[in-house]
mmCIF file as gemmi writes it, N, C-alpha and C atoms, coordinates in Angstrom:
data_model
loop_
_atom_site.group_PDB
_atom_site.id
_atom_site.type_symbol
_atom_site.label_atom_id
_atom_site.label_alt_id
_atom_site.label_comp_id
_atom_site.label_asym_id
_atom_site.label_entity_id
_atom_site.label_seq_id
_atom_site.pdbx_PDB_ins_code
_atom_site.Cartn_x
_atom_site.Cartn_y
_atom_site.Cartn_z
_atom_site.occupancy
_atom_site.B_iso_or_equiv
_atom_site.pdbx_formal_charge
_atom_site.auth_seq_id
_atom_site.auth_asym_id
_atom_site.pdbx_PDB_model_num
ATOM 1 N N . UNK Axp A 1 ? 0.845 -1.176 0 1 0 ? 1 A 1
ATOM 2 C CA . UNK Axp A 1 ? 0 0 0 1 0 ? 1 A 1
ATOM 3 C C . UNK Axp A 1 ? 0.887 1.236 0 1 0 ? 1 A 1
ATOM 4 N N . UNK Axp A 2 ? 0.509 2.718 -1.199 1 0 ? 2 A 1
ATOM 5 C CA . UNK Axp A 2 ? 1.274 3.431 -0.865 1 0 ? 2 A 1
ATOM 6 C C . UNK Axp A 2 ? 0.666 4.808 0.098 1 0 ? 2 A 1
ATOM 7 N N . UNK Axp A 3 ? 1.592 4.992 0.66 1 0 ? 3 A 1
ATOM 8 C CA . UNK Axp A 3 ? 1.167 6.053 1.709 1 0 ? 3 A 1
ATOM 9 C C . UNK Axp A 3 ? 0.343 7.261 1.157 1 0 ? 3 A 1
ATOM 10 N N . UNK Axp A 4 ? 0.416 7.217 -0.649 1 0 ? 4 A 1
ATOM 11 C CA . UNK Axp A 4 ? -0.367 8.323 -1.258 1 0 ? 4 A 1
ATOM 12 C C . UNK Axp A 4 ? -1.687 8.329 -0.643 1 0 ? 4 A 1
ATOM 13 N N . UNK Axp A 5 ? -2.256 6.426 -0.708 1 0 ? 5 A 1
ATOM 14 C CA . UNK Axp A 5 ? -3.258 6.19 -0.882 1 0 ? 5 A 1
ATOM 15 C C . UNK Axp A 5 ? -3.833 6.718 0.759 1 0 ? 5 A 1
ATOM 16 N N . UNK Axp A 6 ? -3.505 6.586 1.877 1 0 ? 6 A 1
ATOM 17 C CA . UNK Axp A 6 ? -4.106 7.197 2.469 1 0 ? 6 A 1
ATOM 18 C C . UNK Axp A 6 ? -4.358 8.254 3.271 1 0 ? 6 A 1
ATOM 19 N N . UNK Axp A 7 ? -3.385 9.442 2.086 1 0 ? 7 A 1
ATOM 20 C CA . UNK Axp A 7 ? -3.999 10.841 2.24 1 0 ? 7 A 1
ATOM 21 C C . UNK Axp A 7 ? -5.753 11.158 1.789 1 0 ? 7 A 1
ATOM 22 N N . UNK Axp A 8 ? -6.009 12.189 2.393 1 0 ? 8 A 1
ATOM 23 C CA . UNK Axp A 8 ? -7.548 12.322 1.97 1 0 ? 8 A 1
ATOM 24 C C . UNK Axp A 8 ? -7.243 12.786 0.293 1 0 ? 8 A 1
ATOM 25 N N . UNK Axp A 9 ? -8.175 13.066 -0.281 1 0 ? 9 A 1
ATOM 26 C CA . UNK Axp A 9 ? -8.669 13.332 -1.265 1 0 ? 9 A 1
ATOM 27 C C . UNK Axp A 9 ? -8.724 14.561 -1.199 1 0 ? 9 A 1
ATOM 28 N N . UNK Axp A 10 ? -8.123 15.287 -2.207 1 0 ? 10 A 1
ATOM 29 C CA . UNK Axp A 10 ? -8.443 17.077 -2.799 1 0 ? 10 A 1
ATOM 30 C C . UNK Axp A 10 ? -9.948 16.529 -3.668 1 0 ? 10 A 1
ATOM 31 N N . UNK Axp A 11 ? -10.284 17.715 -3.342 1 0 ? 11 A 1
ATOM 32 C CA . UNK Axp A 11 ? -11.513 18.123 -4.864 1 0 ? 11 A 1
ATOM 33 C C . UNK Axp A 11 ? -10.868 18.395 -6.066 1 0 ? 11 A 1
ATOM 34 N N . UNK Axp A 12 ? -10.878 18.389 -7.352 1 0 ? 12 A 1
ATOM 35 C CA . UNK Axp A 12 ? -10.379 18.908 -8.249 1 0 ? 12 A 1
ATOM 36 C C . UNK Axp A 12 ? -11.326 20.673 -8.748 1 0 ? 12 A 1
ATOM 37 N N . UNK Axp A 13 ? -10.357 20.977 -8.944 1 0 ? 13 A 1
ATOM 38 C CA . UNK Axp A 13 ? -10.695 22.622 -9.1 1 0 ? 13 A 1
ATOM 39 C C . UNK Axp A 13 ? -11.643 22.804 -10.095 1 0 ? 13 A 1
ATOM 40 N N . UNK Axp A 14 ? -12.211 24.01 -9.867 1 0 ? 14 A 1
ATOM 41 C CA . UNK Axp A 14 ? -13.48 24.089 -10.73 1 0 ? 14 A 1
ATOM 42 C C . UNK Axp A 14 ? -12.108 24.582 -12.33 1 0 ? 14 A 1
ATOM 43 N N . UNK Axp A 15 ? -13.569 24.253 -13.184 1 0 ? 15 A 1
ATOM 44 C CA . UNK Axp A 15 ? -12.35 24.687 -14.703 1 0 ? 15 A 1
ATOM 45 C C . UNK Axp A 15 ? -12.602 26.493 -14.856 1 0 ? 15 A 1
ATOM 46 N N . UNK Axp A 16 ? -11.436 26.703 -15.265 1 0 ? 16 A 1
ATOM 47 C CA . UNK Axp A 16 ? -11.598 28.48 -15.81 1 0 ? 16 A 1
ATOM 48 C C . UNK Axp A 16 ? -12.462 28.289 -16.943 1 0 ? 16 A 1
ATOM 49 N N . UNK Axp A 17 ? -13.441 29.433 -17.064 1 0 ? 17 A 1
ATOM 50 C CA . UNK Axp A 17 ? -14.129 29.818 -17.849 1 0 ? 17 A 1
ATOM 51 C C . UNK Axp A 17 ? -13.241 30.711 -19.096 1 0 ? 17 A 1
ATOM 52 N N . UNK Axp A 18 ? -12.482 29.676 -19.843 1 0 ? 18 A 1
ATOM 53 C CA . UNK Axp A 18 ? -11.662 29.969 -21.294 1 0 ? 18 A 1
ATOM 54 C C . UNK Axp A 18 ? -12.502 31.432 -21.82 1 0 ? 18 A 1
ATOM 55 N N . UNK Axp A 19 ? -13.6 31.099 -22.024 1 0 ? 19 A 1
ATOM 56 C CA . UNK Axp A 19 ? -14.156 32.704 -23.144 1 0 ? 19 A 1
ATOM 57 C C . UNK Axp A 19 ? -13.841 33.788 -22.161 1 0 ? 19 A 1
ATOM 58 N N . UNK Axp A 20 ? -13.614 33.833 -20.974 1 0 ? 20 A 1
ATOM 59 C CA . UNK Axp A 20 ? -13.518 34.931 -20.447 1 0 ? 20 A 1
ATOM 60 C C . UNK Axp A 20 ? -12.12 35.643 -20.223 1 0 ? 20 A 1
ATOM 61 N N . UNK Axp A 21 ? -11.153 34.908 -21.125 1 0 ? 21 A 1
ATOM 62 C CA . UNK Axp A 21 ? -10.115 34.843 -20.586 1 0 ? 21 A 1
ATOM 63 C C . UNK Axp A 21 ? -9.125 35.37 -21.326 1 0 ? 21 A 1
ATOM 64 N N . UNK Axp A 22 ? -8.393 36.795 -21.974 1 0 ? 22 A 1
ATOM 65 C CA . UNK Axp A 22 ? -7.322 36.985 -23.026 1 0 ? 22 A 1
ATOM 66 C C . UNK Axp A 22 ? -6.378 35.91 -23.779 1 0 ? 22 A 1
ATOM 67 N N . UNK Axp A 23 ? -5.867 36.388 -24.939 1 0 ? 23 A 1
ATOM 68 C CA . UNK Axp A 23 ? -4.956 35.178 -25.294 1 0 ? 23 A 1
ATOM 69 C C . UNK Axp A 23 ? -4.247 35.056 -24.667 1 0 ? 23 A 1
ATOM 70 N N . UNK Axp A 24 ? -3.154 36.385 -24.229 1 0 ? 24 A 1
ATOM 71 C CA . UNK Axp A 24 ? -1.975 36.826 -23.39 1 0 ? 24 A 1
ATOM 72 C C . UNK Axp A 24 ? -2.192 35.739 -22.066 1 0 ? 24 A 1
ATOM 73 N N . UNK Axp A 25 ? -3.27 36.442 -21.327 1 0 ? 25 A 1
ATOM 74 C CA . UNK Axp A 25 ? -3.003 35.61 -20.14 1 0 ? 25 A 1
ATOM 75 C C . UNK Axp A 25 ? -3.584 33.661 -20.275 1 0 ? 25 A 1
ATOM 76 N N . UNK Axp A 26 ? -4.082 33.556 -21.096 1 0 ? 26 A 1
ATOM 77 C CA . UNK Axp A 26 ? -4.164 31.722 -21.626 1 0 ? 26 A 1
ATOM 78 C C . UNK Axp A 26 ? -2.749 31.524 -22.181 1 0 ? 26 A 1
ATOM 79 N N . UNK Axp A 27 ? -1.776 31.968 -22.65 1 0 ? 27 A 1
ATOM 80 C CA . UNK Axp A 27 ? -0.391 31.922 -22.633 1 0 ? 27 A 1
ATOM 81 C C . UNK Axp A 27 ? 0.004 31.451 -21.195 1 0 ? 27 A 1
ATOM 82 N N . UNK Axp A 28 ? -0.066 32.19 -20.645 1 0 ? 28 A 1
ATOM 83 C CA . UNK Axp A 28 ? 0.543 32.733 -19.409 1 0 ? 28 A 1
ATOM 84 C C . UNK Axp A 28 ? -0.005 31.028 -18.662 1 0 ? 28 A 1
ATOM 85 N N . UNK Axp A 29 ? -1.361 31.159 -18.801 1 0 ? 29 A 1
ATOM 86 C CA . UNK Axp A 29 ? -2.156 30.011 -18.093 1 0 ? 29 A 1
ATOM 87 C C . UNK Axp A 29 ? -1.056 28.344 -18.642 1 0 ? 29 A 1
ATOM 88 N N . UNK Axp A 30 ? -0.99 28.502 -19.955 1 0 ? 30 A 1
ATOM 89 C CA . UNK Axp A 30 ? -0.108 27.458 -20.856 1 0 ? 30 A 1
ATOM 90 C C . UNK Axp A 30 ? 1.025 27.449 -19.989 1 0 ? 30 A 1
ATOM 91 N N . UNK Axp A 31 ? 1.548 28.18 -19.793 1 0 ? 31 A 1
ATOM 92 C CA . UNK Axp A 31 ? 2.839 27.779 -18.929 1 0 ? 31 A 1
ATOM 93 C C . UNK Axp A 31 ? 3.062 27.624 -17.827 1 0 ? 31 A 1
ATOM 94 N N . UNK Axp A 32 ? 2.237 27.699 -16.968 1 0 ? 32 A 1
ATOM 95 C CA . UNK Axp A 32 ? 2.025 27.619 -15.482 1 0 ? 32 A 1
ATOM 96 C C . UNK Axp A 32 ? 1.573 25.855 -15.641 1 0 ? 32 A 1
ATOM 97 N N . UNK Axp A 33 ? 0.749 25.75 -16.465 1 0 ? 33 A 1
ATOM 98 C CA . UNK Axp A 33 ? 0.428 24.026 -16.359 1 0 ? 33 A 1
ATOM 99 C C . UNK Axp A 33 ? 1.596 23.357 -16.836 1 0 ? 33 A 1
ATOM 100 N N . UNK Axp A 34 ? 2.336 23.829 -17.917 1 0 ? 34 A 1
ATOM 101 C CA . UNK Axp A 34 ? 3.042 23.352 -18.402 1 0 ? 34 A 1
ATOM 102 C C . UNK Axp A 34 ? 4.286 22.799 -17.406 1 0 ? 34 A 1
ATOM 103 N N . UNK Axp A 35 ? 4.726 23.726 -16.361 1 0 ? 35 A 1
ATOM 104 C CA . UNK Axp A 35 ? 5.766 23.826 -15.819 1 0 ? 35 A 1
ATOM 105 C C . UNK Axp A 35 ? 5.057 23.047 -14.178 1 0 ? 35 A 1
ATOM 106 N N . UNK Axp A 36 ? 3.827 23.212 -14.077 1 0 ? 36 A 1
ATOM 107 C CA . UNK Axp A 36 ? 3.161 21.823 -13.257 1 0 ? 36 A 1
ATOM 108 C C . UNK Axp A 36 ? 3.316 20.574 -13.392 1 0 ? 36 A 1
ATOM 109 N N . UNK Axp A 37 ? 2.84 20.496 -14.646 1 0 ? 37 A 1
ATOM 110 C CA . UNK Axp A 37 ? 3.363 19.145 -15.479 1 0 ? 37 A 1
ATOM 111 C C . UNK Axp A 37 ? 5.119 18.829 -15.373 1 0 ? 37 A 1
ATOM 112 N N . UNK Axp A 38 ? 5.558 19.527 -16.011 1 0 ? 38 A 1
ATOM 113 C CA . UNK Axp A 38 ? 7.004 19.177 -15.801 1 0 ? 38 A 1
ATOM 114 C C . UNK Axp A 38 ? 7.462 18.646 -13.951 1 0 ? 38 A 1
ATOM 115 N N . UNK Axp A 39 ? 6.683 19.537 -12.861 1 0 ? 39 A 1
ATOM 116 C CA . UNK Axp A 39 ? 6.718 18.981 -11.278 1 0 ? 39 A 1
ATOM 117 C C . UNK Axp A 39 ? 6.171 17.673 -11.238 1 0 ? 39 A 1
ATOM 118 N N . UNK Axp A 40 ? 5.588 17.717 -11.824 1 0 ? 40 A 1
ATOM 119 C CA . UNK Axp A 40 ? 4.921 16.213 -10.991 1 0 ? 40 A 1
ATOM 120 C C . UNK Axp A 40 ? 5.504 15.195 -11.694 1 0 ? 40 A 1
ATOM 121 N N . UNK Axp A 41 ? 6.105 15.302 -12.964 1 0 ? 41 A 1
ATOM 122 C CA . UNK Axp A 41 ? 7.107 14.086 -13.612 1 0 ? 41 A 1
ATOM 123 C C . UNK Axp A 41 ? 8.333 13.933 -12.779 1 0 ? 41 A 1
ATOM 124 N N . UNK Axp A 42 ? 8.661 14.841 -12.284 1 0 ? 42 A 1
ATOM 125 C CA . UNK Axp A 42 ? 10.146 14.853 -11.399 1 0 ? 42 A 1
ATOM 126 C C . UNK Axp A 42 ? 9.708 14.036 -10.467 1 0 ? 42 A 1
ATOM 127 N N . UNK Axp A 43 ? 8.019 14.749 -9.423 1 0 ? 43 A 1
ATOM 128 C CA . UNK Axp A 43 ? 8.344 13.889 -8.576 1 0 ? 43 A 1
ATOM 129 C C . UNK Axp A 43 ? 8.138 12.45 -8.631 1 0 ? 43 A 1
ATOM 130 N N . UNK Axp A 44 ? 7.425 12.058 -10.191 1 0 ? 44 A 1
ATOM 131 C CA . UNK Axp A 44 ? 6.734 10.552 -10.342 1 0 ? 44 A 1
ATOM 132 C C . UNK Axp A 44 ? 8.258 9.751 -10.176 1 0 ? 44 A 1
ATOM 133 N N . UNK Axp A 45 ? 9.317 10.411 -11.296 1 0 ? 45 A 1
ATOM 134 C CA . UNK Axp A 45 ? 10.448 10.064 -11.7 1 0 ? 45 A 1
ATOM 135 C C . UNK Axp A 45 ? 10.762 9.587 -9.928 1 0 ? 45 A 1
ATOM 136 N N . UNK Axp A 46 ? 11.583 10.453 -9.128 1 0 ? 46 A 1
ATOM 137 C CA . UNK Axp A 46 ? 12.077 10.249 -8.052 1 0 ? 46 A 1
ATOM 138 C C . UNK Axp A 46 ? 11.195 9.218 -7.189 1 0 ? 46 A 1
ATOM 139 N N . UNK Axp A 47 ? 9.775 8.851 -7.209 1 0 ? 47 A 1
ATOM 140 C CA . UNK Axp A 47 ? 9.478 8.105 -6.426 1 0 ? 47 A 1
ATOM 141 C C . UNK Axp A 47 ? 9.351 6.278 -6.864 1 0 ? 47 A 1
ATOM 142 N N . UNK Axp A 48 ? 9.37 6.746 -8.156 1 0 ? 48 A 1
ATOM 143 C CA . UNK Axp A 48 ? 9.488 5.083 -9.23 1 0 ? 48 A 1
ATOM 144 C C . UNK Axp A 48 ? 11.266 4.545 -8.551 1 0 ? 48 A 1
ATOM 145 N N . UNK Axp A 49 ? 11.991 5.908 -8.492 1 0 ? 49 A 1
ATOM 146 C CA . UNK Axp A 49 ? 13.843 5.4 -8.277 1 0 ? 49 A 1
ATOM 147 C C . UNK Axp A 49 ? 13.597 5.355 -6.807 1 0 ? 49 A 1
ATOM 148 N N . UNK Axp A 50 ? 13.253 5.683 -5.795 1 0 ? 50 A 1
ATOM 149 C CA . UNK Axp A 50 ? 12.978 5.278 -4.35 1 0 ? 50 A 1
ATOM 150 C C . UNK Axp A 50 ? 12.268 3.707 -4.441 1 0 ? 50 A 1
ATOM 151 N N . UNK Axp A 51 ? 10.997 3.362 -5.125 1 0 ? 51 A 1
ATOM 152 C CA . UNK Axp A 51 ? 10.481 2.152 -5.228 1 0 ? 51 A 1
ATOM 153 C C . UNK Axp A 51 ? 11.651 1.245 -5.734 1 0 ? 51 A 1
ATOM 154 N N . UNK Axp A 52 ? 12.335 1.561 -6.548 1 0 ? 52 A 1
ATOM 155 C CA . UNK Axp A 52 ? 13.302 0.852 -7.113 1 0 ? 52 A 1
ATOM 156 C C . UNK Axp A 52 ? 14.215 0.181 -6.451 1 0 ? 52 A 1
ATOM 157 N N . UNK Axp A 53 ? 14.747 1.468 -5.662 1 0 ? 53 A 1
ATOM 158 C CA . UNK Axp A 53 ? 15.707 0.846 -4.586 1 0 ? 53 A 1
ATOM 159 C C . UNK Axp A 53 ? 15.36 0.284 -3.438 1 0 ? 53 A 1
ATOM 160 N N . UNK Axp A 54 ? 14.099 0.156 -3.216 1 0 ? 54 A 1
ATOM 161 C CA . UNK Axp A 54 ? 13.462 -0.43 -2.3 1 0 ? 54 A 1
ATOM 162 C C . UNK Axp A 54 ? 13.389 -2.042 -2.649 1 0 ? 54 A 1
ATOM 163 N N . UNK Axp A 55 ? 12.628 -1.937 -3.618 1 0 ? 55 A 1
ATOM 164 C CA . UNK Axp A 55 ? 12.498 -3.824 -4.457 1 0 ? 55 A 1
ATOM 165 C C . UNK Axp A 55 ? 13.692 -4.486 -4.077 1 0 ? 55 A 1
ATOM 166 N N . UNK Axp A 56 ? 15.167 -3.828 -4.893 1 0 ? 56 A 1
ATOM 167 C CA . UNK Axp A 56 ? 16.277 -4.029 -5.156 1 0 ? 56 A 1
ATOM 168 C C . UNK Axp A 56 ? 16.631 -4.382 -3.794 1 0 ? 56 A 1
ATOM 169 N N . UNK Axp A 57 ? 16.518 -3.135 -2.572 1 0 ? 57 A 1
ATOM 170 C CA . UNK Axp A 57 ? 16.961 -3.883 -1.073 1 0 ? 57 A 1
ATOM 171 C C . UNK Axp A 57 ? 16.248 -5.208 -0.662 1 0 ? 57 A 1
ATOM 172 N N . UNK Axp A 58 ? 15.245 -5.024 -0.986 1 0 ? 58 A 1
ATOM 173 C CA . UNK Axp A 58 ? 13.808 -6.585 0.027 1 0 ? 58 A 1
ATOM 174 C C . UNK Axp A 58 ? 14.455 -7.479 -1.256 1 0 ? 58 A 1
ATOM 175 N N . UNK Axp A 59 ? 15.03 -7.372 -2.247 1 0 ? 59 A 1
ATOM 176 C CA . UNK Axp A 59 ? 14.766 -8.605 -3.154 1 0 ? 59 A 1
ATOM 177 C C . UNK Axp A 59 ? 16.39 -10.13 -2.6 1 0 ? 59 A 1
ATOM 178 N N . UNK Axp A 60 ? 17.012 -8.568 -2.115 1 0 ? 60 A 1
ATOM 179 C CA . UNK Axp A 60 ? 18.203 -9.38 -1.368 1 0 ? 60 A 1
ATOM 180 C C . UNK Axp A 60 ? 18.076 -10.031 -0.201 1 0 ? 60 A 1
């Protein structure tokens, strides 16, 4: 079991209302997810190489 699993649960955020929204700052919006996205691969990355070395220790 991973310890993710028993944090509570976030809500997921309501969605922005796009028509209301400039190009400029939906740019702006583009890169803020973008560079979210890029966080949470780091941390997927680093916790797959922690699992890793974990297997690798119990497998000995």
């Amino acid at each position: 079991m991973d310890t993710d699993d028993l944090e509570p649960q976030q809500q997921k955020p309501a969605l922005k209302n796009l028509e209301e929204v400039s190009i400029e700052a939906l740019a702006e919006y583009i890169a803020e997810l973008e560079a979210e996205i890029a966080r949470v691969r780091e941390a997927i990355k680093g916790k797959k190489g922690a699992q890793s070395d974990a297997d690798q220790f119990f497998k000995t």
